[in-house]
N, C-alpha and C positions, 0 to 999 in steps of 0.2 A: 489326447493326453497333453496336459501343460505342465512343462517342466518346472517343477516346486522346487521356489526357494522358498529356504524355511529359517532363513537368517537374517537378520538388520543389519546395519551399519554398511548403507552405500553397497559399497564394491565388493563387501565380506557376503551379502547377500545373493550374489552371482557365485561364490564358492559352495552354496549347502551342501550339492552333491558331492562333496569333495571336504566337506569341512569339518576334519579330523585331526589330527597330532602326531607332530614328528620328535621334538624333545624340549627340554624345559625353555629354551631361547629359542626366539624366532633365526630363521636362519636367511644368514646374510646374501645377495646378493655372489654369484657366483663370477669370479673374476675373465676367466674366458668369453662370456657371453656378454661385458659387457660394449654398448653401442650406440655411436651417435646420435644424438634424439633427432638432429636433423633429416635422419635415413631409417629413419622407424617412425612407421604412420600412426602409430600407438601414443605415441609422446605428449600429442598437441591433440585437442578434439577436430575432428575431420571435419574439411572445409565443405563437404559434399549438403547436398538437400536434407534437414533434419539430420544431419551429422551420421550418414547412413555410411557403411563399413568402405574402404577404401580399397575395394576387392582387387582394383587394376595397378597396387602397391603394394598389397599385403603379400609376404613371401615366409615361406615356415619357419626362417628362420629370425623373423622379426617376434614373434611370441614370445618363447622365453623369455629375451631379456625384458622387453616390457611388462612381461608378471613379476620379473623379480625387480623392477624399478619401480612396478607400479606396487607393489607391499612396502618396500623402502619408505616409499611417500608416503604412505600409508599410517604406519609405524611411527613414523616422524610427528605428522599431523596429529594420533592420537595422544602421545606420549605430552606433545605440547599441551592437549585437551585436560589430559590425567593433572599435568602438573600447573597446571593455572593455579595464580595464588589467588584470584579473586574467588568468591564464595562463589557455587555452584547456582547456577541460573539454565530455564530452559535453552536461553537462546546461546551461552557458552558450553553450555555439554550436549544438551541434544540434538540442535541445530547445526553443530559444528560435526558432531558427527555421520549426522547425513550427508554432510558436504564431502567429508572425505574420502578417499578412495577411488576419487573419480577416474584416474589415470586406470588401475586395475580394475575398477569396472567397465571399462570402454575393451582391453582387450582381453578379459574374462571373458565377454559375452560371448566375442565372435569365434573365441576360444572353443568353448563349448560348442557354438554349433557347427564348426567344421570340423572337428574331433565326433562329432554323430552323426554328422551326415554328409561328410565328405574326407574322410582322414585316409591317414597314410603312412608308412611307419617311423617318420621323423616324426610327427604329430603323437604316435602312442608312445613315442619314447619322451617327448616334450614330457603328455601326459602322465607318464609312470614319474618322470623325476620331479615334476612338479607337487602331483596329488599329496603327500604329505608335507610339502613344503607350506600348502595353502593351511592345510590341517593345524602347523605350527603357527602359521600367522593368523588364523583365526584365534585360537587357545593364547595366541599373546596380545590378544583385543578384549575377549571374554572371561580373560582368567586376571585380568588386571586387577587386583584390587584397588589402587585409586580409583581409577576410573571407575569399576563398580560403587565404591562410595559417593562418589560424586551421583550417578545415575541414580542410587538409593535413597538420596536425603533430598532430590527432585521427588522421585516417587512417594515421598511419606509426606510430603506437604502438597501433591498436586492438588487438590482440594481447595488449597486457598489462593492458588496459583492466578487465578481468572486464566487460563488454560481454555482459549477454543474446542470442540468436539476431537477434532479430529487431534490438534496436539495432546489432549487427553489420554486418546487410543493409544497415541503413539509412546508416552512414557511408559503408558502400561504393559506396550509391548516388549519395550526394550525392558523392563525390569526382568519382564516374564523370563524374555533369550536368555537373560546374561543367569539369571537362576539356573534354567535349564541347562546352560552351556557349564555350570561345578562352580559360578561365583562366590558361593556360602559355603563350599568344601575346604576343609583344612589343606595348609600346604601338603601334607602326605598323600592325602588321598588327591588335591589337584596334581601331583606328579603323576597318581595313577590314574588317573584319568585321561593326562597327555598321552601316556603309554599307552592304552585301550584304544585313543584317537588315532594315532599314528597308524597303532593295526590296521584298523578299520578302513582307513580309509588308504591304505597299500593295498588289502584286500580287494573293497571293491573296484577297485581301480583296474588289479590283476583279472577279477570276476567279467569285468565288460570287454577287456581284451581276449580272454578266453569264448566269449559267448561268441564274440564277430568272429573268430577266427573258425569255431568248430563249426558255427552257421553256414559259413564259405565252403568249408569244406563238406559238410553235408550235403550240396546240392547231390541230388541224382542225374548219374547221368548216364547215357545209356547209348547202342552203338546201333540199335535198329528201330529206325521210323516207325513202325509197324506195331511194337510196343505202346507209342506213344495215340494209337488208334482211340477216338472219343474226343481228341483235344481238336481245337479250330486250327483251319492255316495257321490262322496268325499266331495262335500260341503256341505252334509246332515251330514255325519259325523264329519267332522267339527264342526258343528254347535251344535251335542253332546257333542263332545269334550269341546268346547266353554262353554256350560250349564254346563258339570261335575265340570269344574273347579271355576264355579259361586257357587257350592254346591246343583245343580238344577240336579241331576241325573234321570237319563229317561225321560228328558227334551231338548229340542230344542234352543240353545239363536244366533240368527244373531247382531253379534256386529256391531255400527255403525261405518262409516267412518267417515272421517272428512266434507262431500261434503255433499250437500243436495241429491239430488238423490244418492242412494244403488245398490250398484253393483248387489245383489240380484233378487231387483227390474224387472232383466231382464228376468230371467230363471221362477219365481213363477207364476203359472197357476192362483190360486186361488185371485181372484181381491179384496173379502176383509183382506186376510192378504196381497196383494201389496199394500193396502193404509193405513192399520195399520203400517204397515214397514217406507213410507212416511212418516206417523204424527208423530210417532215415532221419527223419524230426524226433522221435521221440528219445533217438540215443542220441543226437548232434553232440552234446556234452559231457557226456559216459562212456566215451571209448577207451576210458581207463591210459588214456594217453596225454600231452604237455596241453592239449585244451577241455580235461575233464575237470568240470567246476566242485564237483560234490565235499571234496575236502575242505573248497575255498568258504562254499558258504556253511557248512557245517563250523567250520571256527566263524563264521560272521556270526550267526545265531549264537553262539555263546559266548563271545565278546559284547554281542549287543546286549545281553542278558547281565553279563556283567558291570556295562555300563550304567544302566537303568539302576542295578540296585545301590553302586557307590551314588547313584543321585537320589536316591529313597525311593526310588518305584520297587512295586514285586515283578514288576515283569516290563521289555522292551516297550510293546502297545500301549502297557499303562504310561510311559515316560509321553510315545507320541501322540498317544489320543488328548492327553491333558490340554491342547487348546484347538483342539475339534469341534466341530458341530454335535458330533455324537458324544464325544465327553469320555468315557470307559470304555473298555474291552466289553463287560457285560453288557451295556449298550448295545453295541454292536453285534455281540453274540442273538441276545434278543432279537433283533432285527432280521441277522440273517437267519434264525433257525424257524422264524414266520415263513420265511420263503419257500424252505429245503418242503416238508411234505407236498406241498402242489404242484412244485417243478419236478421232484424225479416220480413224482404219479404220473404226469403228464409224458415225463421221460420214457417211460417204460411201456406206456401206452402207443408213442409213437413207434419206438422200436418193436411193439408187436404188429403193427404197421408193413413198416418195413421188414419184417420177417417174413409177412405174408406174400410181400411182394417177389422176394428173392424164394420162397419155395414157386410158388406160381409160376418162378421159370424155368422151376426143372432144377435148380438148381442145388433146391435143400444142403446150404452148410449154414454154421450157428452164425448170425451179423458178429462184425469185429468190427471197431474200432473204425479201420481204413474204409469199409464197405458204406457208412453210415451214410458219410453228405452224396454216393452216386447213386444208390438206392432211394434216401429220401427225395432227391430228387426226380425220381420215378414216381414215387407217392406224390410227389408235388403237379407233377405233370398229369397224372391222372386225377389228382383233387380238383383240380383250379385250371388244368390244359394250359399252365406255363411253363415257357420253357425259357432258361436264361439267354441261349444264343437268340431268342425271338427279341429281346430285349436290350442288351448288349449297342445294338445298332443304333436307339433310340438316345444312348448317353454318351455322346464321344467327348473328351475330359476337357478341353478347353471351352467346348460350348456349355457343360455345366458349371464350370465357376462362372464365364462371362453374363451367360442367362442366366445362371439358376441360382449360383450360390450369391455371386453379388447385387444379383438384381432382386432376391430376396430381403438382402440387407437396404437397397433403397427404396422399397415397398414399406419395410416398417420403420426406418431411420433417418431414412432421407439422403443417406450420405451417398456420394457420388467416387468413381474410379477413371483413373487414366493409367494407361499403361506408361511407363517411363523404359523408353530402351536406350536413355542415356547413363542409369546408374549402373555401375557395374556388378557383376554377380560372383559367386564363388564356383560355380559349374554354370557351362551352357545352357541346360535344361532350365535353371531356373529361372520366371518372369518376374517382372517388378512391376507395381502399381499406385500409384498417390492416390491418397484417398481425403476427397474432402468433404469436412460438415452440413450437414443441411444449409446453413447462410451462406455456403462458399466459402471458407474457410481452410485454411490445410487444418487435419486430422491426423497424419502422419506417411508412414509409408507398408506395404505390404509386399513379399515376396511368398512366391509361391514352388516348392520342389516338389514334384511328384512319382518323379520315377527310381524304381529299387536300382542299386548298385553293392556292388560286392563290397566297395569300401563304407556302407554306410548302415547305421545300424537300422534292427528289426521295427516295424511297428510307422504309427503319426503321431505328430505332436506338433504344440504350438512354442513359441520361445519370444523373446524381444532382443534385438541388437541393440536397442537403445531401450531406456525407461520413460517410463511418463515421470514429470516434476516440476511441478510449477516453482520449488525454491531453485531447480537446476536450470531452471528454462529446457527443458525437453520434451519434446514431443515422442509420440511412440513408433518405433522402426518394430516390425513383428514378423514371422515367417513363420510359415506353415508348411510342414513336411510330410510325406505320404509315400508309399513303397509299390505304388502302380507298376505292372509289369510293363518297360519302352516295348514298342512294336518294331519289326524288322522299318529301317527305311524308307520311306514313304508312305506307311500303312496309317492308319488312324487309330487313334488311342480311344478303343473301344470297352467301357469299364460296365461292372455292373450295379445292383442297386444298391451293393454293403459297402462297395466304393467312394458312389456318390455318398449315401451316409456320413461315410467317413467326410468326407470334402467340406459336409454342411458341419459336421463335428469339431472340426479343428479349428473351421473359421467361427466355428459361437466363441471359442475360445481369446481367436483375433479378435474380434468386439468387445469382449469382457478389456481386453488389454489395450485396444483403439480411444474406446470412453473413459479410459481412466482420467481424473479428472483431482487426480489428490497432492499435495503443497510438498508432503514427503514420498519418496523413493520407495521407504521401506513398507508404505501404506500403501501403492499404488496398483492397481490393476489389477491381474492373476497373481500376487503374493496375497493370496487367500489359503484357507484351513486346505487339506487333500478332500474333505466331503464336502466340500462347497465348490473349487474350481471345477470343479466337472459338472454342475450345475447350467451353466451359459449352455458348454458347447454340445452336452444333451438335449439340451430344451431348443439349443439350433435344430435338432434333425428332424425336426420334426416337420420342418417348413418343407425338406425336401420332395415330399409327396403331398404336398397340399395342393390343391386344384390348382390353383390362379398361379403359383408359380412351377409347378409341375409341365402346366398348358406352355410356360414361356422358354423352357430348354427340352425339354424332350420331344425331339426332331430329329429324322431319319437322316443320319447322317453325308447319305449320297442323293437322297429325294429330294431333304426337306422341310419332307411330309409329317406332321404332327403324328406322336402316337395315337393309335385310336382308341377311344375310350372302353373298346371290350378289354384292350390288353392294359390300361389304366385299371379297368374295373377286378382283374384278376391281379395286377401284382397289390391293390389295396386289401382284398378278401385274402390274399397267401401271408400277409401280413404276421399273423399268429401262428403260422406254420414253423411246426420245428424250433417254437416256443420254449417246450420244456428241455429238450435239447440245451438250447443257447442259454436256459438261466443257470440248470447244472453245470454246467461247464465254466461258466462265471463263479459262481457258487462254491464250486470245488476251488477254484482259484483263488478266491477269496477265505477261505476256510487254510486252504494250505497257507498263505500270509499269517493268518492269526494263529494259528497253531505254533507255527515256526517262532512268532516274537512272545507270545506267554506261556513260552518256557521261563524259567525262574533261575538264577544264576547258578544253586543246586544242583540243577540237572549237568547228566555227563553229556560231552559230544556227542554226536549223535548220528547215526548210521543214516545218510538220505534215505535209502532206499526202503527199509525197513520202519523210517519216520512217516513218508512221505505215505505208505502204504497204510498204515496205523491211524494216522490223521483223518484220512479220508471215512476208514471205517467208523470213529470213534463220532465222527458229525455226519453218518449217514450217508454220504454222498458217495461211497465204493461201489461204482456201477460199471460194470466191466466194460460194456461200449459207449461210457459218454465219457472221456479221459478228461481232466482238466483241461482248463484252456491254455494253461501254463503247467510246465511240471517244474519243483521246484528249481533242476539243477539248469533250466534258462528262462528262468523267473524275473526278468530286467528290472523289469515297474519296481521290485522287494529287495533288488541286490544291489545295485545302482541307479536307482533315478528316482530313490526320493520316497519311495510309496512303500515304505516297510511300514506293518500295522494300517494299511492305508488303500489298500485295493479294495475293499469295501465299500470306500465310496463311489467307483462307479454303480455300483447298486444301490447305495444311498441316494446320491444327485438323482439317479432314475426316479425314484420315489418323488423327488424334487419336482424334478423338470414333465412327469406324464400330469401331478398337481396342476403345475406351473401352466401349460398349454391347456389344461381343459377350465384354466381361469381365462384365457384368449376366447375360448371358444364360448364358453358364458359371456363374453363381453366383446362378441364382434370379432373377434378372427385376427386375421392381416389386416392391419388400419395403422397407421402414423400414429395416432393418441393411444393405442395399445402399444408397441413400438419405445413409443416415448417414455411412458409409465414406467416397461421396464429397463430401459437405460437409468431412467431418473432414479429409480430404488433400489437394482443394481449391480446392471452392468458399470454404474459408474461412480460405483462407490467403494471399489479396492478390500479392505480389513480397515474401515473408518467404524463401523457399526458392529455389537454381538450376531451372529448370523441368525438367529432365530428371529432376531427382531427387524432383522435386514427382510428376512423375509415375509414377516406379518407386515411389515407398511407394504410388502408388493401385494399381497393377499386378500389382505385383513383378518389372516385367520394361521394357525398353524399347516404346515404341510402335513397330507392325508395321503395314507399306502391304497388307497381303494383303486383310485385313476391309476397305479401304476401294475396291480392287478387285473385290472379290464382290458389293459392295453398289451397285457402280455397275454392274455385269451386264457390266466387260470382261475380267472370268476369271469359271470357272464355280467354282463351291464353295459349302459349305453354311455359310447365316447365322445 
């Protein structure tokens, strides 16, 4: 997952997830907080390698005041922009406003990603007083009326402009923002839309701190080892480990993921702690207590509804699909309702599967939900004679990024890695790496976190501490973050194959954001559509299991010894297994999103649990043991980070990226000049181009659902 900014203007575009309304003036500068720029690392752009975060200075309480100095400047900058007496020209309104912002965009970024993946509770408190403060300082950039006039009478003559390609894009985009952000709204209705703003984004703000905190306290945890019977040493110990650090000593705690089904789930013999584990997960935010979310996004879905219509859509998805790839709700609707028949036939098929396996051992009760992933894992073991712990050994996590994940990337790109253990980091655990060009060149910088902590949220994703911009002079700082279970002390970090997945996922992501190669900020890298950014880091995984790089990291990690090709040959044939499974559960999660945002501002509030149940039956997908892969009330991707009306495109890019790779495979595979092709068409071409057409120069031809059906094993054909 790449954290979507869905905003322009510099440093206002590190605000999206956050960039809502507090009241009709932006708001000043709090007097308390403020602090000598000489003793805030925030102030001045950091003297470090690519101006990368000043980890071995930064202290929680240097944030605030430089968000609220860095909007000050902000504010300033624009207002001069709005009030220029000279006639409105690209390079004094659009240009100047790219430039701006830079001070809050330097410590917005690192903002965000130590508020996700390393926070604490000065940092959520930063976060809660902040989040609508951004909200007002966005709505006093996009609700400007000069300024909008000025950006308008640039847009109605770009034409005769002589306007480069890409400055093109860009006027267009910014018209597009500043419409969608209520620019053409009468004052009455732009006061209510501040107000709506404000909610909103107190809301989600509220909704993320609820999610971490009921996540944390969800873990299970348990007082006899013997319970935990199926799981490995090491994940027994773990799971010590885990409880010591909760203050639970000679205790057991399995923390949760962020996913409804627990990895767990698979290895635990004992079926009533597999379904205490389940409920666990499935109620983490329902315990009708200070972190049950149901209220919060019940008002988000009808605020967001209401937003959408004071800006003329009928519904929230139609507001955000408007500059998508897929374009409409009904788009998408289409799209996903091709899938739903093959995947829950296939669903249902599997579970009678797995039914047969669990009467077979005597056991005869109905499969449930918790029972699924350690049963199919039985049917897996008897289909294919794999077994995870057989394989596990083969992937230990630092030797898949050094082999696997980056030595992929210099197979088809040329670019090359050095570790730096002189930049400093925000946690221990994380590594750092320069990364340079095919000619030798620097390319930017990469950091890499991998392991789950109580302080940090569910799930992976990619981000930038710095932007790419050739008018800023910036190179790109990126990091990639992952929720890997640490091993007790000394052990080896032994992951499995939806791990590594993950690993090659995040970094397509890093390379989309690495090659960016575009003049403006707001054009550069992953600030692409939500059904296109997940196109790269899809079409990455796909390298993970391909021969020639598969052969160079999967090695036994006490031997050596290369995998040997029967147990290559079986995790490639288990491939499709428990196929229908994984797309329903996508499927339902994606169905629950759209449901949730075309509701119509008409509709009353709405009962989660009674919606959430409704929804599912109404698009087919109410299948008693395949539960979504999100249930709405810790739905993150939909509540906070960006992807409301938008989790569909992981199923879209998919479409994308199985196309994508069987255009490799028609043309040679892993090679340098296939590699290059797709950098050049575009990985490294940000939102300069319509993405249809971004995508016919890579192709020659439209993307086709067929490769993405053969690969999921619900039509037969050759891959």
């Amino acid at each position: 997952m790449s954290r979507i900014r869905a905003i322009s203007l510099g440093a206002v575009a590190a605000l999206a997830l956050s960039a809502c309304a507090m009241n009709d003036k932006p708001v000043p500068p709090s007097a308390p907080v403020v602090q000598p720029a000489e003793t805030n690392p925030f102030f001045e752009p950091s003297p470090l390698p690519f101006q990368a975060p000043q980890f071995d200075r930064i202290k929680d309480a240097d944030y605030q005041p430089a968000m609220e100095e860095g909007m000050k400047r902000q504010l300033a900058e624009v207002e001069d922009i709005a009030n220029n007496p000279a006639p409105p020209t690209f390079d004094n309104t659009v240009t100047a406003m790219e430039k701006s912002g830079q001070m809050l965009d330097r410590v917005q970024r690192v903002f965000n990603a130590v508020t996700a993946a390393n926070t604490d509770d000065t940092l959520q408190k930063v976060q809660e007083t902040e989040a609508p403060k951004f909200a007002a300082h966005h709505d006093a950039i996009f609700l400007n009326d000069k300024l909008f006039k000025r950006v308008e009478a640039i847009y109605d003559q770009r034409d005769k402009l002589g306007l480069d390609p890409e400055a093109l894009k860009l006027i267009e985009v910014y018209h597009h923002d500043f419409v969608q952000a209520g620019a053409m709204l009468s004052d009455a209705d732009k006061a209510k839309l501040r107000d709506i703003n404000k909610q909103l984004s107190t809301l989600e703000t509220a909704f993320e701190a609820k999610l971490l905190a009921g996540t944390k306290a969800g873990a299970l945890v348990v007082d006899d080892k013997s319970k935990l019977a199926g799981l490995s040493e090491g994940a027994i110990s773990a799971a010590a480990q885990a409880a010591e650090s909760r203050g639970l000593k000679g205790k057991w705690a399995i923390p949760l993921q962020n996913t409804t089904q627990q990895p767990s789930l698979q290895s635990l013999n004992d079926r009533a702690v597999r379904k205490e584990l389940f409920e666990h997960s499935w109620t983490r935010t329902e315990m009708g207590d200070a972190n049950d979310t149901r209220d919060t996004i019940a008002t988000l879905a009808k605020l967001r509804a209401e937003k959408a219509q004071l800006l003329g859509f009928p519904n929230y998805a139609a507001y955000v699909l408007d500059d998508q790839m897929a374009k409409t709700p009904a788009a998408v609707e289409k799209f996903l309702s091709k899938l739903v028949p093959a995947a829950t036939a296939k669903a249902r098929g599997e579970a009678k599967d797995i039914q047969a396996v669990i009467n077979k051992d005597g056991k005869h009760f109905k499969l449930e939900p918790w029972d699924w992933d350690h049963y199919a894992e039985q049917v897996r073991k008897a289909k294919y004679n794999l077994d995870e712990d057989q394989i596990k050994p083969y992937f230990e996590v630092n030797n898949v990024l050094e082999n696997g994940v980056l030595y992929a990337a210099t197979q088809l790109y040329g670019i090359t890695f050095k570790e730096r253990k002189d930049i400093p980091v925000y946690q221990p655990d994380v590594r750092v790496f320069e990364v340079d060009d095919k000619d030798g060149s620097p390319l930017g910088l990469m950091y890499f976190d991998y392991f789950k902590r109580d302080n940090k949220s569910g799930g992976a994703w990619m981000d930038n501490f710095v932007g790419q911009s050739k008018l800023l002079g910036t190179k790109p700082v990126i990091y990639n973050v992952a929720n890997f279970t640490k091993p007790a002390p000394g052990k080896p970090t032994l992951i499995s194959v939806d791990d590594v997945t993950t690993m090659f996922h995040e970094f397509g992501h890093a390379l989309h954001g690495l090659f960016a190669a575009q003049e403006y900020p707001t054009l550069s890298g992953t600030n692409v559509a939500r059904d296109f950014v997940e196109f790269p880091s899809q079409f990455n995984e796909h390298w993970a299991l391909n021969s020639t790089v598969l052969k160079h990291y999967a090695v036994h990690y006490e031997t050596g010894k290369p995998m040997p090709q029967a147990l290559v040959d079986k995790i490639k044939k288990a491939e499709k297994f428990n196929q229908g499974y994984d797309l329903t559960e996508l499927l339902a999660a994606a169905q629950l999103d759209m449901q949730w945002h075309t509701l119509p501002a008409s509709a009353p509030k709405q009962n989660v649990d009674k919606f959430e149940v409704q929804a599912l039956k109404n698009t087919h997908l109410s299948l008693a043991d395949v539960p979504p892969r999100y249930r709405s009330s810790y739905f993150l991707h939909i509540w906070a980070n960006g992807y409301a009306a938008g989790y569909y495109a992981y199923l879209w890019t998919e479409m994308l990226d199985d196309d994508a790779y069987q255009w490799f495979r028609q043309h040679g595979g892993l090679t340098r000049a296939n590699g290059q092709h797709f950098r050049d068409t575009v990985l490294s071409r940000g939102h300069t181009l319509d993405y249809g057409e971004m995508y016919r120069a890579f192709a020659g031809r439209d993307p086709q659902i067929g490769p993405m059906l053969v690969h999921r094993g619900l039509v037969k054909g050759k891959e």
